[in-house]
C-alpha positions as a Python dict, from the first residue, in 0.01 Angstrom:
ca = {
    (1, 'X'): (0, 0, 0),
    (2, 'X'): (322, -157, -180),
    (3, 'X'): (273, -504, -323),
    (4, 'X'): (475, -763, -174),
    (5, 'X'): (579, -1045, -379),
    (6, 'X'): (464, -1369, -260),
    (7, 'X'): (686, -1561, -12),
    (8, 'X'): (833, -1884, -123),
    (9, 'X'): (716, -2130, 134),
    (10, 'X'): (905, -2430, 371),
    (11, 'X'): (796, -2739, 196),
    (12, 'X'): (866, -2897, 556),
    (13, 'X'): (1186, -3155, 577),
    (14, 'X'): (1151, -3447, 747),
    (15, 'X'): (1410, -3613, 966),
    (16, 'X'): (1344, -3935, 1205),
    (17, 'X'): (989, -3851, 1221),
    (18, 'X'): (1077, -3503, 1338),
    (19, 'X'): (917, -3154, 1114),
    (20, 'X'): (1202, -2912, 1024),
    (21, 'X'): (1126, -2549, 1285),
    (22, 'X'): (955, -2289, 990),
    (23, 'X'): (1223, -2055, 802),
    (24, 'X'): (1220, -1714, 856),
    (25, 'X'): (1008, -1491, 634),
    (26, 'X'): (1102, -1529, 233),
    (27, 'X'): (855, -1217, 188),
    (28, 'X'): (1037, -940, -57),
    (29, 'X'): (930, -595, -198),
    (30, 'X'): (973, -438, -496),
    (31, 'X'): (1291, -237, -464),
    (32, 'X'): (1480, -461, -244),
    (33, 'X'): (1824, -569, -265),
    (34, 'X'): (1915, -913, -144),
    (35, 'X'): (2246, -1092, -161),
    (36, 'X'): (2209, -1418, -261),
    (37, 'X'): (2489, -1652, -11),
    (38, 'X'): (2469, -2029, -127),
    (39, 'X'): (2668, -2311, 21),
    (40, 'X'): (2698, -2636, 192),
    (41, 'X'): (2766, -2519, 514),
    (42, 'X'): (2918, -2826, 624),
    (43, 'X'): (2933, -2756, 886),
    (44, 'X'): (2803, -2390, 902),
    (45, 'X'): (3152, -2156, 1084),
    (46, 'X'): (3208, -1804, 1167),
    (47, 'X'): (3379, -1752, 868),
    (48, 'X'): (3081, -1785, 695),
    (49, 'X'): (2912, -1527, 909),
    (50, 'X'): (3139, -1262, 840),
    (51, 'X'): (3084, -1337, 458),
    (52, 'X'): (2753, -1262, 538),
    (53, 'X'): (2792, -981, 760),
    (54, 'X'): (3083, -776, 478),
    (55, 'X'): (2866, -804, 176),
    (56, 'X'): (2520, -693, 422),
    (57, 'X'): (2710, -392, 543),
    (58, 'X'): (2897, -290, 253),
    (59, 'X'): (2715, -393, -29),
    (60, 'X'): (2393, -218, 189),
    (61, 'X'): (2179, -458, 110),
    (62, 'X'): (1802, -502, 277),
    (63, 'X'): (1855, -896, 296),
    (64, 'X'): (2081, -1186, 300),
    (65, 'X'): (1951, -1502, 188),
    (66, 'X'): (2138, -1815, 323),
    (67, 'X'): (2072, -2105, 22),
    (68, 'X'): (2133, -2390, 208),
    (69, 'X'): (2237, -2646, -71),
    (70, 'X'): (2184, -2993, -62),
    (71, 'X'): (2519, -3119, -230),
    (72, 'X'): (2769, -2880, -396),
    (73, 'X'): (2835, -3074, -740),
    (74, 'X'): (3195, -2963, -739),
    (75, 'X'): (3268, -3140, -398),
    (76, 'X'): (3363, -3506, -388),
    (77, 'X'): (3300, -3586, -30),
    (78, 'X'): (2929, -3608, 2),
    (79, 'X'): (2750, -3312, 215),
    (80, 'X'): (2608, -3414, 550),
    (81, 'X'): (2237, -3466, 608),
    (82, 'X'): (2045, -3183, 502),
    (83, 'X'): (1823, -3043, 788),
    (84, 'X'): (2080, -3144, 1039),
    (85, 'X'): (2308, -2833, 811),
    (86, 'X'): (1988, -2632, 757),
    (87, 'X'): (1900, -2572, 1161),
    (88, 'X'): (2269, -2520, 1207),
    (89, 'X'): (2267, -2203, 982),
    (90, 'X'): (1919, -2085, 1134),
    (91, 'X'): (2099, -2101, 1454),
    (92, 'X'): (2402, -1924, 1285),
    (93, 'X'): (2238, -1652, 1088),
    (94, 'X'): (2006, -1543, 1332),
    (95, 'X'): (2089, -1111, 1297),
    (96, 'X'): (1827, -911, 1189),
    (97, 'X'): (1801, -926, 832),
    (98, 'X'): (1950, -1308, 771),
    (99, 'X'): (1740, -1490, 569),
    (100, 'X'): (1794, -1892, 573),
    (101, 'X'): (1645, -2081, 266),
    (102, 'X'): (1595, -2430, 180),
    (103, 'X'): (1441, -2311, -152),
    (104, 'X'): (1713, -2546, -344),
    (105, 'X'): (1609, -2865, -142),
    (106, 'X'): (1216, -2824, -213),
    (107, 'X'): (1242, -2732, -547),
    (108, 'X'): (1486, -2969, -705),
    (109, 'X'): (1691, -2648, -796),
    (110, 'X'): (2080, -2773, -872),
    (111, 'X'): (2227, -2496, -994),
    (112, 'X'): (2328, -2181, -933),
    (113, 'X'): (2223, -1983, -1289),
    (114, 'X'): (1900, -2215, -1261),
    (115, 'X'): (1813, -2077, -907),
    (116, 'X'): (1900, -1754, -1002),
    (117, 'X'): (1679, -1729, -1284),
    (118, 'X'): (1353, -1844, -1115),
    (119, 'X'): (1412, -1549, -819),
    (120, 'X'): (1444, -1321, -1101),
    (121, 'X'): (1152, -1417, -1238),
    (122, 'X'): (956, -1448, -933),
    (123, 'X'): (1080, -1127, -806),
    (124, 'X'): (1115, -907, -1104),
    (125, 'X'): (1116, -592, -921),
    (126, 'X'): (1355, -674, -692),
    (127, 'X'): (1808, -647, -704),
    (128, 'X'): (1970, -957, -637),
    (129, 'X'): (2360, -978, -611),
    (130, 'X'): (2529, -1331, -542),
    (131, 'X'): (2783, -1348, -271),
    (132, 'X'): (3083, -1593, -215),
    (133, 'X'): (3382, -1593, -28),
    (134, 'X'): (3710, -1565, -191),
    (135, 'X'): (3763, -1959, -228),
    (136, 'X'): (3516, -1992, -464),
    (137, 'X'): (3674, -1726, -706),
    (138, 'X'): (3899, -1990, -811),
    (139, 'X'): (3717, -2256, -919),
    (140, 'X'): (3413, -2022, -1048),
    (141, 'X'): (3466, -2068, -1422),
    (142, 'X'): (3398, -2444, -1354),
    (143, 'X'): (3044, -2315, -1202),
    (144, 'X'): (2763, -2443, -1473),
    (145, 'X'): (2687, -2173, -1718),
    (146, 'X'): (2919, -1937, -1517),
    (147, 'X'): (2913, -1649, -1793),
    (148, 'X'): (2545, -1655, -1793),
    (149, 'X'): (2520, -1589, -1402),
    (150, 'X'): (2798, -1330, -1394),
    (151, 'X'): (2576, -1174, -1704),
    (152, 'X'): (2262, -1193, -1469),
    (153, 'X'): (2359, -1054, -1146),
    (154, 'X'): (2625, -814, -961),
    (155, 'X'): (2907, -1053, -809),
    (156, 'X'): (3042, -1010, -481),
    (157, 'X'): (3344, -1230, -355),
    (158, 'X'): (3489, -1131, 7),
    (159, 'X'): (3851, -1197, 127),
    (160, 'X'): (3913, -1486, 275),
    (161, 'X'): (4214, -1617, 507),
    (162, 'X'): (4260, -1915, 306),
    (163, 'X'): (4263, -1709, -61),
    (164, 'X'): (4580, -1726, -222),
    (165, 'X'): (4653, -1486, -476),
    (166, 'X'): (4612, -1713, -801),
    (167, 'X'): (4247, -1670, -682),
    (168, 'X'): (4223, -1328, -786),
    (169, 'X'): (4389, -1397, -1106),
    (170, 'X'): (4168, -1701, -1196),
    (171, 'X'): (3991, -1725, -1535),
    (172, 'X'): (3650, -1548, -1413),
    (173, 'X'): (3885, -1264, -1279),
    (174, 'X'): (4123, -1261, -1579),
    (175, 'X'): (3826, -1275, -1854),
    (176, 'X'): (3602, -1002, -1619),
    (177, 'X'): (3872, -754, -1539),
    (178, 'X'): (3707, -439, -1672),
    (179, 'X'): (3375, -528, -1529),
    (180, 'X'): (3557, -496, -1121),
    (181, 'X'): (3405, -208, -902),
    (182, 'X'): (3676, -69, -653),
    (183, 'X'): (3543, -207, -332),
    (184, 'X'): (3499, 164, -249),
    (185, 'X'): (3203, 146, -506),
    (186, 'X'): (3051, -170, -345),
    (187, 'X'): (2745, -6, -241),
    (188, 'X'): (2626, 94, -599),
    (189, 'X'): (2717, -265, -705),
    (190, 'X'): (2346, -403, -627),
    (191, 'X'): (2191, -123, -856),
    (192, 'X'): (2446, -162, -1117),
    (193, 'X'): (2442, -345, -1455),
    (194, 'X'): (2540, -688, -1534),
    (195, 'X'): (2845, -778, -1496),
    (196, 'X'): (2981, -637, -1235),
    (197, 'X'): (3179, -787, -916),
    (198, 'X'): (3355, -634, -622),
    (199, 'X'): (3668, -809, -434),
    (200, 'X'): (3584, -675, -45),
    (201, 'X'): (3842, -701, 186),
    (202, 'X'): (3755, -690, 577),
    (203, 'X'): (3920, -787, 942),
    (204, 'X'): (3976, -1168, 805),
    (205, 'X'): (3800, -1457, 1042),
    (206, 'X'): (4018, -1839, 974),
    (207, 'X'): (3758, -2076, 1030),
    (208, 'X'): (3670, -2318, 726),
    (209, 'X'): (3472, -2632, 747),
    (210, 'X'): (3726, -2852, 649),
    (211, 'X'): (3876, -2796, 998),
    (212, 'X'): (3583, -2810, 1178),
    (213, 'X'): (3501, -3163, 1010),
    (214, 'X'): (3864, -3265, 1094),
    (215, 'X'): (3902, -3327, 674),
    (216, 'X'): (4254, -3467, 575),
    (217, 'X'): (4431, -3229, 308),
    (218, 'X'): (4417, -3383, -4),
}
């Protein structure tokens, strides 16, 4: 029988009175690879679901986890209340082999190379790669302890409409140029050493949530 590594549990958030409807199961195997797909989500668009959906196909993974965070600490504008985001991406990422997690929110988890290294550790047996659309490539070196993630686990960054092309010449691009993976390659990229990162390109979807929130430019 394989062992299955224990499933990290919904802690159960409260909102007027009302209990949060149970997450999907967390429940991994040894073996597994699982893109890891934090965020806001505020709100939760199609063009995150197609971030999703490149990196699951290409990347062939066995799982996408959707980290639903509760603030992003490089975003001014405070994120909207959490399980009111939360149900929004269970109703969004509902596809077979969509994961939502609120593992951030009932652990007190803030950052990224902090979350990562307690799956890791949980999981030991199993591949995780961290997924983010092309807007983040910019402002990744700002991410805390940014070299230590990219060090940790495969990268993969999908094209978005929005991306201009300073993104792909940013300072995490610039300073990991040899460790890229032709897009081509994306599929070993889970099973590959540390660092490593992929730029996917796909049929491009122009939804942010800036426009859906009706956000002024600044």
């Amino acid at each position: 029988m394989t062992r299955r590594s224990a499933p990290v549990r919904f802690a159960g958030a409260i909102a007027r009175g009302r209990r949060a409807p149970p997450l999907k199961g967390e429940t991994l195997a040894p073996g597994m690879t699982v893109g890891l797909f934090g965020g806001s989500f505020d709100p939760v668009h199609r063009g995150h679901v197609h971030v999703a959906e490149t990196a699951l196909k290409k990347l062939q993974l066995d799982r996408v986890w959707w980290i639903v965070s509760p603030q992003n600490p490089l975003k001014d504008r405070r994120a909207g209340e959490f399980l009111r985001r939360l149900i929004g991406v269970q109703e969004a990422a509902h596809a077979p082999r969509m994961v939502v997690s609120d593992i951030e929110n009932r652990t007190g988890i803030r950052t990224t190379a902090d979350l990562i290294s307690v799956l890791r550790a949980r999981h030991p047996r199993v591949r995780f790669v961290w997924i983010m659309g092309a807007d983040n490539l910019g402002e990744f070196h700002k991410w805390h302890r940014w070299r230590e993630i990219a060090a940790t686990v495969p990268i993969a960054v999908i094209a978005r409409p929005q991306d201009p092309v300073r993104a792909r010449l940013s300072p995490m691009a610039r300073e990991l140029a040899a460790a890229r993976r032709h897009e081509t390659r994306a599929h070993h990229l889970a099973k590959s050493a540390s660092p490593g990162w992929t730029y996917l390109t796909e049929p491009l979807h122009s939804e942010a949530s800036s426009h859906l929130r009706g956000d002024k430019p600044s």
